[in-house]
C-alpha positions in Angstrom: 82.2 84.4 -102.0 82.9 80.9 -100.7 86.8 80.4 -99.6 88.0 77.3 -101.1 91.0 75.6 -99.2 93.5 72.8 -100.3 96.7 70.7 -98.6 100.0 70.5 -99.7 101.3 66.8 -100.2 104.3 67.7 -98.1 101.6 67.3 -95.5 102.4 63.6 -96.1 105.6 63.1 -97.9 109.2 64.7 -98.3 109.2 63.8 -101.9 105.8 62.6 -103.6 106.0 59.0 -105.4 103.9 56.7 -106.5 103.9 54.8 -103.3 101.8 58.7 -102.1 98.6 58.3 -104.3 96.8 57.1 -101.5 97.4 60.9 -100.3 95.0 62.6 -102.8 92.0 60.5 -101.5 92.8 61.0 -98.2 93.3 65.1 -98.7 89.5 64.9 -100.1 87.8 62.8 -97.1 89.7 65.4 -94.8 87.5 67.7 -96.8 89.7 70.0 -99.4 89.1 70.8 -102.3 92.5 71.3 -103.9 95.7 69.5 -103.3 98.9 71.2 -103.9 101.6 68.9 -105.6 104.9 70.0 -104.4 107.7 67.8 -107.0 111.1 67.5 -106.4 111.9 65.8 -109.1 109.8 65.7 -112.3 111.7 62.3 -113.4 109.7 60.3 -110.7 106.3 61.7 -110.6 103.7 59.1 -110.9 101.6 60.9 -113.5 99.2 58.2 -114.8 98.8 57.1 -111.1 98.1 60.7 -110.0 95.7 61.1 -113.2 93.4 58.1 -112.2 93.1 59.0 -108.8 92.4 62.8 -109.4 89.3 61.7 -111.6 88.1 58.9 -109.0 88.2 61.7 -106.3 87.1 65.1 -107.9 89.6 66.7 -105.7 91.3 69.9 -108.0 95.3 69.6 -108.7 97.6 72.6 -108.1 101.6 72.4 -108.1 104.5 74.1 -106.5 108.4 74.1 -107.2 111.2 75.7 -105.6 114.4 75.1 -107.9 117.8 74.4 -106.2 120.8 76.0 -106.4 122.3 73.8 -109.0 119.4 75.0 -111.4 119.3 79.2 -110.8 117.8 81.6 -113.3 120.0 84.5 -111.9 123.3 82.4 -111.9 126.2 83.9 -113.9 126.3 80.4 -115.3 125.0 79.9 -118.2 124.7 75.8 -118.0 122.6 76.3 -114.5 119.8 79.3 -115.8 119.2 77.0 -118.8 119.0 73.7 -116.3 116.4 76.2 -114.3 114.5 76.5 -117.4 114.6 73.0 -119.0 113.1 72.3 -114.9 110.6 74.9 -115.3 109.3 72.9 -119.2 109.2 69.4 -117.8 107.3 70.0 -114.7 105.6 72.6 -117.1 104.5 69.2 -118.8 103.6 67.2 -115.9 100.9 70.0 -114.9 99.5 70.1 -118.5 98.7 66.2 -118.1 97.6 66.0 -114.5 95.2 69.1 -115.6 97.3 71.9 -112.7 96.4 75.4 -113.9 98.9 77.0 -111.5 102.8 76.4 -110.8 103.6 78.5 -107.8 106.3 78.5 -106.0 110.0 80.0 -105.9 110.4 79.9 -109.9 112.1 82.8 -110.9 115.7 81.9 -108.7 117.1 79.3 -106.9 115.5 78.3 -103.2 118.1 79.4 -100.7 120.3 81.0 -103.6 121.4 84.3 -101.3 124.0 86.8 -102.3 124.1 88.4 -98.8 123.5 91.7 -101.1 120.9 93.4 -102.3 119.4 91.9 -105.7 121.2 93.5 -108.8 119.8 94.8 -112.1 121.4 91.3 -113.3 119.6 89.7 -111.1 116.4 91.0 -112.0 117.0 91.3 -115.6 117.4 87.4 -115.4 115.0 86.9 -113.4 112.5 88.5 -115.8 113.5 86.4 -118.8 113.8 83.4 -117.4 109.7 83.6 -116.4 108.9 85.0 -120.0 110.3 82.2 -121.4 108.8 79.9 -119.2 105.5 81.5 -119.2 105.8 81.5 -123.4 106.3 77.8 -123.0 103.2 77.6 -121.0 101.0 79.3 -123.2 101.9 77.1 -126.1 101.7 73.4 -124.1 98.5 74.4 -122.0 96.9 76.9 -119.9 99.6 77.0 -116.9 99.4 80.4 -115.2 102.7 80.6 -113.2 102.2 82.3 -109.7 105.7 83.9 -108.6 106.0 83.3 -104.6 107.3 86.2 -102.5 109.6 84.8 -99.5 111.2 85.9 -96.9 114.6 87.7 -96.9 116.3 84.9 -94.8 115.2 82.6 -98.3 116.2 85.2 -101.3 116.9 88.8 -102.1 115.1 88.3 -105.0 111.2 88.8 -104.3 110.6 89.7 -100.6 107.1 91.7 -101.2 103.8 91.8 -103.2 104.6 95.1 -105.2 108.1 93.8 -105.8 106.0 90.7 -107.5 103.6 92.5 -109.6 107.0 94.5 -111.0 107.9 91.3 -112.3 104.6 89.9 -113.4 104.1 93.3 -115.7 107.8 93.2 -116.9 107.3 90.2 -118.7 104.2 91.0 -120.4 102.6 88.0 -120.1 99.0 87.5 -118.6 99.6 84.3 -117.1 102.4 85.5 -114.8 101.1 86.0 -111.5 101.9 86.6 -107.7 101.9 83.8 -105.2 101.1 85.0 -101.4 102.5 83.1 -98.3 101.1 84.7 -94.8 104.5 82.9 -93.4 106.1 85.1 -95.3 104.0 87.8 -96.0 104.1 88.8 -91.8 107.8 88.9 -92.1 107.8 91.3 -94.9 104.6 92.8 -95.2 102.9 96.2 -93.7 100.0 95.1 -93.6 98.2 91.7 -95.0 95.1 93.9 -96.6 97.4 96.5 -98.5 99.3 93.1 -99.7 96.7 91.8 -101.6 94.9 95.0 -103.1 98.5 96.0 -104.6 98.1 92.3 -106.1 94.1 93.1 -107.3 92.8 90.8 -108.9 94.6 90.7 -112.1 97.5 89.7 -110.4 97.2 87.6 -107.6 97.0 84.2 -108.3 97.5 81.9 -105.5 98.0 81.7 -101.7 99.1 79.6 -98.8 97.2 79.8 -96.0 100.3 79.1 -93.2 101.0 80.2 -89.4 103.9 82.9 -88.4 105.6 79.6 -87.3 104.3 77.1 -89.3 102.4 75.5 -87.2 98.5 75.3 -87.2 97.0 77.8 -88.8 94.6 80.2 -86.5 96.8 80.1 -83.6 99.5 82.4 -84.0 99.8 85.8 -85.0 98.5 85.7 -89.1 95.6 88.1 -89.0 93.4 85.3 -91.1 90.1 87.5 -91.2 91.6 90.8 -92.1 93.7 88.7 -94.9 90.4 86.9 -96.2 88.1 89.9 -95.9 90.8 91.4 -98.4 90.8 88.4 -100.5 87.0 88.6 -100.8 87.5 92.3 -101.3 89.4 91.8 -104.7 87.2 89.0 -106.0 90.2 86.0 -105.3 88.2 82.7 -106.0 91.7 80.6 -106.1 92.9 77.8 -104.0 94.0 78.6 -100.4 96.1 76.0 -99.6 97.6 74.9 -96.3 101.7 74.2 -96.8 103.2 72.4 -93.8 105.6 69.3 -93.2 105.2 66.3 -91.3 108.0 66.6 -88.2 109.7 63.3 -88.9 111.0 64.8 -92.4 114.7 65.6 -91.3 115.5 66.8 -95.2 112.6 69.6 -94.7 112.4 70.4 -91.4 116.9 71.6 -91.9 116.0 73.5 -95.0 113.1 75.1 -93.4 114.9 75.6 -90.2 111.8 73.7 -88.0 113.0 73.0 -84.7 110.3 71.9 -82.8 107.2 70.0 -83.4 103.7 71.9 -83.7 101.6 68.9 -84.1 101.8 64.9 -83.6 101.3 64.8 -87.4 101.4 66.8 -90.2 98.1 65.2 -91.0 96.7 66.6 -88.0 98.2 70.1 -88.5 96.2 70.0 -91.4 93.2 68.7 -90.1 93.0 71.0 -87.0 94.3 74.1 -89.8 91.2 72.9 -91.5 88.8 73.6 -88.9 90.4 76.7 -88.0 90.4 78.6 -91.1 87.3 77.8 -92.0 85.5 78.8 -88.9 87.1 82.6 -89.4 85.8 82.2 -92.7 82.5 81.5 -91.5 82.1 84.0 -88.3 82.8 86.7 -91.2 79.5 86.1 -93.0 
């Protein structure tokens, strides 16, 4: 089974515009195959522009969204789960037209949104909801699978782990709710990367980001890449995996993310260099 990887446009830019189309051609010539559309804010999305240049290129459209704190599905406030959810419809819309099958991401609470407590039956209760309805939404505008991203506990209480993911996939009974991997993540709250995706399988996992322990290049830190793609083959996973990185000059990014130093002159060549990398594991496995 061939691996197929894509680049996340934060590779490029802190907050996508029209002025970035130039970005999907150059993700293709780098040699992806999927770009991974990371929007901010659905208002300003260039979708015509990104339309036309996805056709020239051939390269394949995926999406992410983290919501922010002003827009949380587990809030006790009423007016900011149902701004989470009107969020969730219009980039919902956005994928439909630019032809994105997936919307990954942190989608079921609010990026950053921390109680300094464990999550409560509230919490989850809300949590669940809020991705049926958006999932329902889904079905009925398009074929949108949303992929729910575990991250790590210094980022939410919410979903820290794969078999905490598939919970919530299975509570809300809908087959186009799915589990996002992140090795970032994943090696700051996983056992092990193999046991990670079986307890996904294949019915569940739906997409993964293919990042460093540290963000940086992937293939030279600490992810165990081949024992995490021989799994990945093992289940049958024939998704996107797609690098997610920033460029070092984005001040916004690098504060949320907590990036302190620089792991490449560019993002663009942290991509590049990732590139090579993962696909040379992937081939020393045949």
């Amino acid at each position: 089974m061939e691996l197929k990887f894509g680049v996340d446009s934060y590779i490029w830019s802190e907050n996508f515009s029209k002025k970035d189309v130039w970005i999907i051609g150059k993700a293709k010539e780098m040699g992806f195959e999927y770009i991974d559309f990371a929007i901010g804010n659905p208002d300003d999305f260039p979708i015509e522009a990104v339309i036309m240049e996805l056709k020239r290129t051939g390269i394949k459209p995926v999406c992410t969204i983290a919501l922010p704190l002003m827009a949380n599905p587990v809030s006790d406030d009423e007016i900011s789960r149902r701004l989470a959810l009107d969020m969730m419809k219009k980039s919902i819309d956005i994928y439909n037209q630019i032809g994105a099958s997936i919307l990954g991401g942190v989608n079921y609470t609010a990026w950053g949104y921390l109680s300094k407590k464990p999550r409560t039956d509230k919490e989850w209760n809300r949590a669940v909801c809020h991705i049926r309805e958006s999932a329902d939404y889904a079905e009925k505008t398009g074929n949108v699978t949303i992929c729910l991203e575990c991250v790590n506990r210094f980022e939410t209480h919410i979903l820290n782990i794969a078999e905490d993911a598939v919970k919530l996939c299975k509570e809300t009974g809908k087959k186009n709710v799915k589990v996002h991997l992140d090795c970032f993540h994943m090696i700051r709250e996983e056992k092990s990367f193999r046991e990670a995706v079986l307890t996904c399988g294949r019915e569940y996992l739906g997409y993964v980001h293919v990042n460093e322990n540290d963000r940086g290049i992937p293939g030279t830190g600490l992810v165990p890449f081949e024992e995490f793609f021989k799994a990945l083959r093992e289940i049958g996973y024939n998704g996107p995996l797609v690098i997610e990185s920033f460029d070092p000059s984005f001040e916004e990014t690098a504060a949320n993310c907590a990036i302190w130093r620089t792991f490449a002159d560019t993002g663009e060549d942290l991509a590049r260099e990732g590139l090579k990398n993962l696909k040379g594991i992937a081939d020393n496995m045949e």
